[in-house]
C-alpha positions in Angstrom: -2.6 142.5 106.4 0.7 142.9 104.7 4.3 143.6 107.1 7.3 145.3 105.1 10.4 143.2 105.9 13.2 145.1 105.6 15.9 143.6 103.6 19.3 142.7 105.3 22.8 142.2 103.8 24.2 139.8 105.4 27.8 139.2 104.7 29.1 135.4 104.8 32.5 134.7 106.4 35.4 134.3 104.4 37.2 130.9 104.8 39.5 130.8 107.9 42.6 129.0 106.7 44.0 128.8 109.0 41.5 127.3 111.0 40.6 124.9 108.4 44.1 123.4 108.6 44.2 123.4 112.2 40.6 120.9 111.6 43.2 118.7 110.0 45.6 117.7 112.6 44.6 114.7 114.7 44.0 116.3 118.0 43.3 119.7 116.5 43.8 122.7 118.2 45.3 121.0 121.7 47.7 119.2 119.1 48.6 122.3 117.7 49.2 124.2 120.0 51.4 121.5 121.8 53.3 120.9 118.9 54.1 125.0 118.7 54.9 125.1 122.7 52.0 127.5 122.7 49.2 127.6 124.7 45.3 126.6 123.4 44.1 130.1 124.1 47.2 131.8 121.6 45.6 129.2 118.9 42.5 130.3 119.3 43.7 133.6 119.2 45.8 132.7 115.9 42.5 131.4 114.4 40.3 134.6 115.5 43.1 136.8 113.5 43.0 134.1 110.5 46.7 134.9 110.3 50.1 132.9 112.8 51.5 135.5 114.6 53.9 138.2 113.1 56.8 136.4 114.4 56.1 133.5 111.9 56.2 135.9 108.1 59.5 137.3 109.3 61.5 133.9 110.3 61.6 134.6 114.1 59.4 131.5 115.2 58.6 128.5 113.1 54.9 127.4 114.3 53.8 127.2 110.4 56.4 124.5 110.2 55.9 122.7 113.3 51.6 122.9 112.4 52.7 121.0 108.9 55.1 118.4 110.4 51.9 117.0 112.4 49.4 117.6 110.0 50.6 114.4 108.1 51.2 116.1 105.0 47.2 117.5 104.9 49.2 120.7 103.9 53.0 122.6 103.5 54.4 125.2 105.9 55.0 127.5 102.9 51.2 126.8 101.6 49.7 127.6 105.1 51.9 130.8 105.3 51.4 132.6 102.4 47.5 131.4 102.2 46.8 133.0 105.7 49.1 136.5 104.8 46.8 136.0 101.4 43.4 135.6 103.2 44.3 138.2 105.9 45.3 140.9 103.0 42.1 140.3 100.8 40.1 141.0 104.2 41.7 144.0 104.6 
């Protein structure tokens, strides 16, 4: 007795960047969102979107910079900005 199974495409996730760098800060996300005056749930929120918010590309709010000061040099607020507007456009 023989079954068909149907193949599936199944896409794998891009890298989340910003997530990934989040991983690298001792404390993590509670860290980083402390550290941003920010709370954990607008992290997580950050992370789901793969991208800081708008405010952050356009100079308004500095959480890029504030993420790098305690990441103990793991990575550069210029590197973490234009990596996530990089990984965000590709997705789109």
């Amino acid at each position: 007795m023989f079954y068909h199974v149907p193949k599936v495409h199944i896409e794998t996730p891009q890298m989340n960047v910003l997530k990934t760098s989040i991983d690298q800060i001792p404390g993590k996300i509670p860290a980083a969102a402390k550290a941003c005056g920010v709370s954990v749930r607008a992290v997580y929120k950050w992370i789901d979107a793969g991208r800081l918010p708008r405010t952050d590309y356009t100079g308004e709010t500095e959480y890029a910079k504030r993420l790098a000061d305690i990441s103990g040099g793991a990575f550069s607020s210029d590197w973490l900005l234009s990596e996530t507007l990089k990984s965000t456009s590709d997705a789109a």
